[in-house]
SEMAR-406422 format. One line per 8 residues: number of its first residue (from 0); their letters; for each residue x negated, y negated, z of C-alpha. Coordinates in steps of 0.2 Angstrom, whole numbers, padded with zeros to 4 digits. Layout:
<rs>
NUM	A	X:Y:Z; ... .
</rs>
This chain:
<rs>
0	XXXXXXXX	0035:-0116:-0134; 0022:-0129:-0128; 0026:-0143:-0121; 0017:-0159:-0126; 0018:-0180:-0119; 0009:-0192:-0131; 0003:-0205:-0118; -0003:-0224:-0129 .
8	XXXXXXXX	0000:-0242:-0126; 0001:-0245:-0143; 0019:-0239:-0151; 0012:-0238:-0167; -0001:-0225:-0161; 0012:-0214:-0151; 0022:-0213:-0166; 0008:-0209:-0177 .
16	XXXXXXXX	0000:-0196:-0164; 0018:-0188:-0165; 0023:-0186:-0183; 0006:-0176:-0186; 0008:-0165:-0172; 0027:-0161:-0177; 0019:-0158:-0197; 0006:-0151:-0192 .
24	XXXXXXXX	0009:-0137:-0176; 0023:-0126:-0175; 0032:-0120:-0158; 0027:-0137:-0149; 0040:-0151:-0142; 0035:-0167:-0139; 0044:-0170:-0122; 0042:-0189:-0120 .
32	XXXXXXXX	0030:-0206:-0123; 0022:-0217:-0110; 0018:-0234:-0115; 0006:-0238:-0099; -0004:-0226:-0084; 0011:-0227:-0069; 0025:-0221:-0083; 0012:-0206:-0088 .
40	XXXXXXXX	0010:-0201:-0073; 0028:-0202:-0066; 0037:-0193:-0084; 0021:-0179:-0082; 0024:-0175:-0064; 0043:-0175:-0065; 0043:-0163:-0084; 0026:-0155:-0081 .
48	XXXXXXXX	0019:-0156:-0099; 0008:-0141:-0104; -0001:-0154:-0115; -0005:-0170:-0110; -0013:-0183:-0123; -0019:-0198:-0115; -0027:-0216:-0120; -0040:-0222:-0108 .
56	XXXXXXXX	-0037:-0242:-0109; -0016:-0243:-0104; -0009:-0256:-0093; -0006:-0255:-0075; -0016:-0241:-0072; -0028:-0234:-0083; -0028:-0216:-0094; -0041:-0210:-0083 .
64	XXXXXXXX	-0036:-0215:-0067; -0019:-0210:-0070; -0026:-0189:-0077; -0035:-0189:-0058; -0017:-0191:-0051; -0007:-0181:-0062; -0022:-0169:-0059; -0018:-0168:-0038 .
72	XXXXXXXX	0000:-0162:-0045; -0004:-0148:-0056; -0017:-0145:-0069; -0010:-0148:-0086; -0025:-0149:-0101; -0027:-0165:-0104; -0034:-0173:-0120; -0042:-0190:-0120 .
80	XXXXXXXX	-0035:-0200:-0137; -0048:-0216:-0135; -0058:-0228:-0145; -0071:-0229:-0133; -0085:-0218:-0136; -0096:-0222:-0121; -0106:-0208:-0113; -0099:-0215:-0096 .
88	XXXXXXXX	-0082:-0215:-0099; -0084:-0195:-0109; -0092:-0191:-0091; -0082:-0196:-0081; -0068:-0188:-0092; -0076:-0171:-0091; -0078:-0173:-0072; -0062:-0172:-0070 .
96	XXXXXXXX	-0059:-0157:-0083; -0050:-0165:-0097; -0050:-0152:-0111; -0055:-0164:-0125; -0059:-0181:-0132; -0051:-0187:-0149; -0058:-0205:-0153; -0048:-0219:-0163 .
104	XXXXXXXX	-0048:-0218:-0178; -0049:-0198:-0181; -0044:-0188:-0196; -0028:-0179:-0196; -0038:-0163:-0197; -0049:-0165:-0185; -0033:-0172:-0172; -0024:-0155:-0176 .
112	XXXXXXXX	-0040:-0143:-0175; -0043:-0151:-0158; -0025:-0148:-0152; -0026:-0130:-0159; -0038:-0127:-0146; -0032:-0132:-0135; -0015:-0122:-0138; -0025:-0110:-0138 .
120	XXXXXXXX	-0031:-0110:-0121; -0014:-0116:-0114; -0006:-0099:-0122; -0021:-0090:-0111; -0015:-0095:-0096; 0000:-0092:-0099; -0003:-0073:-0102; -0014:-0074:-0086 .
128	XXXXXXXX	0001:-0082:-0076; 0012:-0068:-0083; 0002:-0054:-0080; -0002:-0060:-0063; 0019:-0063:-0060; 0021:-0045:-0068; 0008:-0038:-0056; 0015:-0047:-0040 .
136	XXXXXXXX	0032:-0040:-0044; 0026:-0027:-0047; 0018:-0024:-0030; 0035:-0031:-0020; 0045:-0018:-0030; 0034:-0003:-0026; 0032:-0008:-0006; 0046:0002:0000 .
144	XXXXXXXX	0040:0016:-0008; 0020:0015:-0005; 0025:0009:0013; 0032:0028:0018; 0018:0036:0005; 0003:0026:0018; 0012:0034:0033; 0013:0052:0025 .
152	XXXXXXXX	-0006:0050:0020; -0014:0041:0036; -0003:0055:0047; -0003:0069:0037; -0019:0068:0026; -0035:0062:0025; -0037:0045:0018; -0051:0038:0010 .
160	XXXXXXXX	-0057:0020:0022; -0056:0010:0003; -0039:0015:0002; -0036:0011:0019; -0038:-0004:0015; -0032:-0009:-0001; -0016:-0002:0007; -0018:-0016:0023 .
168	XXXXXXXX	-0021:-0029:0008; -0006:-0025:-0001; 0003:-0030:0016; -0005:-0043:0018; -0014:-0038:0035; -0030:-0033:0043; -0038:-0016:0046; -0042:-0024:0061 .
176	XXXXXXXX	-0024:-0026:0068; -0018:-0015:0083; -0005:-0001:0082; 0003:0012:0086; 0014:0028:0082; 0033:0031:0087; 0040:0047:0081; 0059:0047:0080 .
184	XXXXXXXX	0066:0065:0085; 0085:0070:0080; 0090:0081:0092; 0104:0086:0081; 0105:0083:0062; 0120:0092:0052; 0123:0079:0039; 0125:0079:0021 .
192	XXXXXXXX	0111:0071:0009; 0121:0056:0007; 0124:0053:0027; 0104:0057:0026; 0100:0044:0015; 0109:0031:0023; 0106:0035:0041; 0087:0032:0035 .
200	XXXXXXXX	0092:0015:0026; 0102:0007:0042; 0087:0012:0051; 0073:0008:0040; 0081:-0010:0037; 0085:-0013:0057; 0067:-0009:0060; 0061:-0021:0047 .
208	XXXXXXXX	0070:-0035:0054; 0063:-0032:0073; 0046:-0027:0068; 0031:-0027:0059; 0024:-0011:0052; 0030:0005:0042; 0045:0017:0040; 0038:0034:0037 .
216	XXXXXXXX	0048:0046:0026; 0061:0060:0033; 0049:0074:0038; 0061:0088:0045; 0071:0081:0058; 0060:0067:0062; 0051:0050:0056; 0036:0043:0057 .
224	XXXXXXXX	0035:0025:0063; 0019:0014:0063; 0019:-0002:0072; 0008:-0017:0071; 0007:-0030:0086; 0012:-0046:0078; 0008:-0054:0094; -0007:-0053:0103 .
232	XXXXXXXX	-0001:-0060:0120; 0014:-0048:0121; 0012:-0027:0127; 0014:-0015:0116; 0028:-0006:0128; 0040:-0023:0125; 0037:-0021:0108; 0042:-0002:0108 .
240	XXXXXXXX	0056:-0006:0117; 0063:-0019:0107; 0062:-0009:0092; 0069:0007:0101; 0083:-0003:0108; 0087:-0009:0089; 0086:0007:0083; 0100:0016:0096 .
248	XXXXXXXX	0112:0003:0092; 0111:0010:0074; 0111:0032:0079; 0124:0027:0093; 0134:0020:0080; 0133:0033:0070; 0137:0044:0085; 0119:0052:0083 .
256	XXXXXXXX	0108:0058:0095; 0091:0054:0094; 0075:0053:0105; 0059:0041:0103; 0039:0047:0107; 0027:0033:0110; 0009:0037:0106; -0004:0024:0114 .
264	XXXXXXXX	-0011:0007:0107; -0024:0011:0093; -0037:-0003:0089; -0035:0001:0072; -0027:0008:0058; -0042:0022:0059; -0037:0029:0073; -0017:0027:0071 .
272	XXXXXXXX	-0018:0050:0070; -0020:0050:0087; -0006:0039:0091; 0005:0049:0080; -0001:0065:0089; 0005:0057:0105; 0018:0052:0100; 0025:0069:0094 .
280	XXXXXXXX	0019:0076:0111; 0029:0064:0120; 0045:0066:0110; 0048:0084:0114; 0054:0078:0132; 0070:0076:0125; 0078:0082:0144; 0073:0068:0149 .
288	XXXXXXXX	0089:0056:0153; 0082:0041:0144; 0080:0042:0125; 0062:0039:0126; 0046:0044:0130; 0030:0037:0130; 0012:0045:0132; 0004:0037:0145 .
296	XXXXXXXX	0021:0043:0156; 0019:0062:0153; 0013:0074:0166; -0003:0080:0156; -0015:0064:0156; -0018:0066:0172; -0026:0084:0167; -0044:0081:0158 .
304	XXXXXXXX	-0047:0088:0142; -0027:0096:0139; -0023:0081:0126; -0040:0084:0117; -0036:0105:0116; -0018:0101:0111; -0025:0089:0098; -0034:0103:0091 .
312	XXXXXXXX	-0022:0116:0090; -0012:0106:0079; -0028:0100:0068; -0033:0119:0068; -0012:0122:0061; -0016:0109:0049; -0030:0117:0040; -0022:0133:0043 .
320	XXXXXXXX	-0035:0140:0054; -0026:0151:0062; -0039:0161:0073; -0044:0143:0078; -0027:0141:0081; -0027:0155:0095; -0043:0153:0102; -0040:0136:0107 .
328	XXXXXXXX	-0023:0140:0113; -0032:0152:0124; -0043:0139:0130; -0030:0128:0132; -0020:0142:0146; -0037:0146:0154; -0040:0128:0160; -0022:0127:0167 .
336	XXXXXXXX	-0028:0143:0176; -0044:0135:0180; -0036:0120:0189; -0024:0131:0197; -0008:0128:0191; 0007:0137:0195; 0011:0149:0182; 0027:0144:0179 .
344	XXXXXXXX	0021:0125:0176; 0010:0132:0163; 0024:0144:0154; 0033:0128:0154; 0018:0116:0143; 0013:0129:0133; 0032:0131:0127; 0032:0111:0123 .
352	XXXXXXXX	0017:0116:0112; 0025:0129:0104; 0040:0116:0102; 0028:0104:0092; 0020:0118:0082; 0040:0124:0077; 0045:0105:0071; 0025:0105:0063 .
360	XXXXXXXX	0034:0120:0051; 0051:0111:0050; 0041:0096:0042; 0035:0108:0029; 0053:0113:0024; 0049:0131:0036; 0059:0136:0046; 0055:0146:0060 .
368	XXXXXXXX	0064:0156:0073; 0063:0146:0089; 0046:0149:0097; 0051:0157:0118; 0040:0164:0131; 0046:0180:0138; 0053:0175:0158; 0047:0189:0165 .
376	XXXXXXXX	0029:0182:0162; 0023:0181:0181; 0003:0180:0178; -0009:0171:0169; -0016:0187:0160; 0003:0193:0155; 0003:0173:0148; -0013:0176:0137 .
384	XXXXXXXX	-0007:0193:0130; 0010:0188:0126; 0004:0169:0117; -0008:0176:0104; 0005:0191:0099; 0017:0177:0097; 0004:0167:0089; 0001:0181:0077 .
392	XXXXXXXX	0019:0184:0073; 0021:0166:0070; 0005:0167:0057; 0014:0184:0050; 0031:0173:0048; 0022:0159:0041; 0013:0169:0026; 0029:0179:0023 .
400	XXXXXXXX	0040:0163:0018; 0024:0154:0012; 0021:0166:-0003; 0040:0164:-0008; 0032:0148:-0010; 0019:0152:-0025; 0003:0144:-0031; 0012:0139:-0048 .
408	XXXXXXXX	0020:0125:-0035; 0002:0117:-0033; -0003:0121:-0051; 0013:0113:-0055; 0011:0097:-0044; -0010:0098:-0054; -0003:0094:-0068; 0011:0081:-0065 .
416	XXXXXXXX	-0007:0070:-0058; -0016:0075:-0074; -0001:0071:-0084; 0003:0054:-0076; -0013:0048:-0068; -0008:0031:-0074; 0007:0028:-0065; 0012:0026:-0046 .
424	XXXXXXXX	0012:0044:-0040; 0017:0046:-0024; 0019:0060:-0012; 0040:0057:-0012; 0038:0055:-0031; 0028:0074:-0033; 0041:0083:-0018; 0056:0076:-0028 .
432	XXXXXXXX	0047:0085:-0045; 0043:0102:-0037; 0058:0100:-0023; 0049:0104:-0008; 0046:0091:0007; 0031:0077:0004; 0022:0084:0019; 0025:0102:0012 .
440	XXXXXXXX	0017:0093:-0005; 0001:0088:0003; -0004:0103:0013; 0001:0115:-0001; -0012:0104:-0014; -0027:0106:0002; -0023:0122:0004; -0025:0129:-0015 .
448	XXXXXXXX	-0039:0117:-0023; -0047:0111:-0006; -0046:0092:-0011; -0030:0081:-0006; -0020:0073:-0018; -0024:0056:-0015; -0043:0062:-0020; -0039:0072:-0034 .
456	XXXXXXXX	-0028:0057:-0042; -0041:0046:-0040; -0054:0058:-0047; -0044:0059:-0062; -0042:0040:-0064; -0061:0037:-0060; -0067:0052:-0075; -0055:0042:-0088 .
464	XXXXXXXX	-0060:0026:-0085; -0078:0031:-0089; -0073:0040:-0105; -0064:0024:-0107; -0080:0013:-0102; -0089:0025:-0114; -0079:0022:-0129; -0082:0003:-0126 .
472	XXXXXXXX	-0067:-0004:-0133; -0057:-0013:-0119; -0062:-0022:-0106; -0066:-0017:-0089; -0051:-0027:-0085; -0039:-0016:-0096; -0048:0001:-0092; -0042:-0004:-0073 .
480	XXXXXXXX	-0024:-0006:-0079; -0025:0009:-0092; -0030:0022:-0078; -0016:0017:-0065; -0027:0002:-0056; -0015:-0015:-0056; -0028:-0025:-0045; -0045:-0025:-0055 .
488	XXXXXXXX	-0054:-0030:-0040; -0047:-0014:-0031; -0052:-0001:-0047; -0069:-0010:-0044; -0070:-0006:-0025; -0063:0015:-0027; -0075:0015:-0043; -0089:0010:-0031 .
496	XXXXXXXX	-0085:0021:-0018; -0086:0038:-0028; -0099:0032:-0042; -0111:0023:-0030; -0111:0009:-0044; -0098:-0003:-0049; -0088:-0001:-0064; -0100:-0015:-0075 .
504	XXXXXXXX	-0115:-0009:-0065; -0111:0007:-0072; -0109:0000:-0092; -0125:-0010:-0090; -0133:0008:-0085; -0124:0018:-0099; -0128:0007:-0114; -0146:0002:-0107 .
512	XXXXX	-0151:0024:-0108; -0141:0023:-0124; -0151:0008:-0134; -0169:0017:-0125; -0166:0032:-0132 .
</rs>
C-alpha cells in the first residue's frame, strides 16, 4: 500500500486532488490533509507519507520551505501541485529533489499519469529497502557460522587477501587490527555430542561477551580462538587473561579440565598463522600448574632458529611432505646438538613436537598411537636414528587409515560445490555432508585436486557468472546473486582478482569482439 498526504490551502482543492486519486489508483491511502506549510510538515514527520503532494503558496510557511524540512527528516517524493509556473520556483523545486510539478488547473489524466510515476519509483525503493534488509539479515544470520568457517580457513588454509577482507568487512573491522591466536586444549574430553555441543556454546557465548574476535570450530580436542585488540592503549596479555579467566569459570563448572596457548601479537590478520602456530606450541605445557601458557614464556625463544624449523615441520605435515617432514626434524635435533644441549633436554622438545604433530592428526579425525621416545636414548646419534624410524612409522600409520578414507570422499565433497555453488558452503556445512572433521575436509580437497576449497568454490562461481554475462539476460547485479555473491560490490572485487578485469569491464570486452567480428 502507498501511502499518500494531499497538502493545499484551498479545501476545495484537497478534496478534488483526493477523489481522483481514490478513482483513479489502486492500492494507495490517503493518510491526511494539511491546510497550511507548519500542519504539512508536522502530519509528514509524525506518519511518514511515501507520497507527499504539495502546493507552493500555503499560509504560515510556504510548500517549498516546508518540503526542505520534511526533507531533513526523511526523504519522501514530493510532488509540487502549484499554479505558478515560474522557471525560478521549478528550480528551486528540483534543487531540492521534488519528484514532479503538476500545475493548477491540470487534466485528471495528466494528474494520475504523473502520480503513476511516481508510484512507480516509490515501489523501486521499496524493493531496494527490502533486498537490502533481506541481505543484512541475511549476513547477521550466517555470522556464527562464517565466523568458525574464517578461522578454519585463515589457520588451516590458504585464503585468498580479497576474501580476507571481505571477511573483515562483514565484521565490521579493519585488516589492519592487531591479533592474536589462543588455542584451547582439553586435557580430557569423554563427553557425549550433546555435552559437546553445549560445552562449545557456553563458551563460545562467554567469549563473545568479554571479547572481540572469533570462535573457531571443534577441531579434535581443541579450539581455535582469534582475538582482536579492541583497545589500543591495553597489552595484549590483559586481554588474554581476561578472556581465559572467563572461559575457566565456564570448564570449571562444568568440572572440565582445560589448558590455554598464547601465540604472540600479529599486526595483522595476515600473519595471524603464526600466532596460531605458537599458540599450539605453547599449549602442550599442560604440566605446567597454571592453565596457561603463553609463547613468549616458553624455554625455546631463547634458542634462534628452533621456532622457524618447528614451524616448518608442521607446514611440511600440512602439505603432507613427509621427507620434508624428516629432514627438518633432523635439522631441528642437530642444532640442539650444535648448541650443546643436554640430551635429555632435547629428548624432552622433540617429544612436545611429537605432541603437536599427534593433536595435528587428532584435528584430522586420526587417531594415532601416542608418539614416545625410547628412554634409553642416551646420544644424539641414537636420537636421530630412533626419530626418523618413528617418523616413518607415523607416515606408514597415516597412509594405512588414510586410504580407509578414499578418494570418492573428495570427489564427493567436488560435487556438493558444483552442485550448490550458489549457496553459503562452508567447511562445517561440507564435514556434516561427508561426516569427516572440517579440517579433515580441507586438507583432503588439497591433497586430491591441489586447489583449496575456497578456490575451487569460487572458480565455480566466477566460470557461471560469465556463462551468465554471456547469455546477457540479467544484470550484473543479479548474475552476483545468482552465483552465490549477496554483496555486488564484493562478486566485483573476487571477479577482478581472478579475471584481471571487472565483471562490466569484462561485458564491454565480450560484446565489443562480438559486434567486430
Amino acid at each position: 500500500m502507498i501511502t499518500l498526504l494531499v497538502c493545499d490551502d484551498e479545501e476545495i482543492e484537497r478534496i478534488g486532488l483526493t477523489k481522483i486519486l481514490q478513482d483513479n489508483l489502486e492500492n494507495i491511502d490517503i493518510i491526511g490533509h494539511a491546510e497550511n506549510g507548519k500542519q504539512a510538515i508536522q502530519l509528514a514527520i509524525k506518519k511518514k507519507p511515501d507520497i507527499i503532494l504539495m502546493d507552493i503558496k500555503m499560509p504560515v510557511v510556504d510548500g517549498l520551505k516546508a518540503s526542505e524540512h520534511i526533507l531533513q527528516h526523511y526523504q519522501p517524493k514530493i510532488v509540487i501541485v502549484s499554479s505558478y509556473d515560474t522557471f525560478s520556483y521549478a528550480q528551486r523545486a528540483v534543487s531540492l529533489g521534488v519528484r514532479n510539478y503538476i500545475l493548477k488547473p491540470s487534466k485528471e489524466q495528466d494528474i494520475v499519469h504523473a502520480i503513476e510515476k511516481v508510484i512507480v519509483e516509490v515501489e523501486k525503493d521499496k524493493e531496494e529497502k527490502q533486498r537490502i534488509e533481506q541481505a543484512q539479515n541475511h549476513v547477521q544470520a550466517i555470522l556464527p557460522i562464517v565466523e568458525a568457517d574464517i578461522v578454519s580457513q585463515l589457520l588451516f588454509d590458504y585464503l585468498h587477501e580479497v576474501h580476507i577482507q571481505e571477511s573483515m568487512r562483514l565484521f565490521e573491522m579493519e585488516t589492519t587490527i592487531p591479533c592474536f591466536a589462543v588455542s584451547v586444549h582439553f586435557v580430557e574430553e569423554n563427553w557425549d555430542r550433546e555435552k559437546r555441543e553445549n560445552m562449545y556454546s557456553q563458551l563460545k557465548n562467554t567469549f563473545h561477551q568479554v571479547a572481540k574476535g572469533w570462535f573457531g570450530a571443534f577441531a579434535g580436542k581443541q579450539i581455535p580462538l582469534i582475538i582482536f585488540l579492541d583497545n589500543q592503549e591495553a597489552h595484549f596479555k590483559t586481554i588474554a587473561m581476561k578472556v581465559i579467566r572467563q572461559l575457566l569459570l565456564v570448564t570449571r563448572k562444568e568440572e572440565t579440565r582445560v589448558f590455554f596457548g598464547v601465540g604472540q601479537l600479529s599486526s595483522n590478520i595476515f600473519h595471524i598463522k603464526e600466532s596460531y602456530y605458537q599458540s599450539l606450541r605453547a599449549s602442550i605445557n599442560v604440566k605446567k600448574q597454571t592453565n596457561y601458557c603463553f609463547f613468549d614464556d616458553t624455554t625455546e625463544v631463547n634458542l634462534t632458529g628452533a621456532y622457524e624449523i618447528e614451524q616448518e615441520i608442521l607446514d611440511h605435515l600440512h602439505d603432507n611432505k613427509w621427507e620434508e617432514v624428516k629432514s627438518t626434524f633432523i635439522s631441528l635435533i642437530r642444532l640442539y646438538q650444535q648448541t650443546n644441549r643436554d640430551i635429555e633436554e632435547t629428548k624432552f622438545h622433540i617429544e612436545e613436537i611429537l605432541m603437536l604433530i599427534y593433536r595435528y592428526f587428532v584435528e584430522l579425525g586420526i587417531h594415532l598411537p601416542k608418539l614416545r621416545l625410547s628412554r634409553t636414548i642416551s646420544s644424539y646419534d641414537q636420537l636421530f636414528v630412533e626419530t626418523e624410524g618413528l617418523l616413518t612409522t607415523i607416515q606408514s600409520q597415516y597412509a594405512e587409515m588414510n586410504q580407509e578414507i578414499d578418494f570418492s570422499i573428495a570427489k564427493k565433497v567436488k560435487q556438493l560445490i558444483d552442485q550448490h555453488y550458489m549457496e553459503d558452503i562452508t567447511l562445517d556445512w561440507l564435514a556434516d555432508k561427508v561426516d569427516v572433521t572440517s579440517h579433515y575436509v580441507s586438507k583432503l580437497y588439497k591433497d586430491h585436486f591441489d586447489i583449496s576449497y575456497i578456490d575451487y568454490l569460487t572458480k565455480c562461481r566466477i566460470r557461471k557468472a560469465k556463462e551468465c554475462i554471456q547469455q546477457n539476460q540479467m544484470s550484473l547485479k543479479e548474475i552476483s546473486l545468482t552465483v552465490g555473491y549477496k554483496d555486488p560490490n564484493y562478486f566485483s572485487r573476487v571477479f577482478k582478482k581472478n579475471c584481471g578485469i571487472s565483471p562490466s569491464q569484462y561485458k564491454e570486452q565480450l560484446f565489443s569482439t562480438i559486434e567486430g567480428s
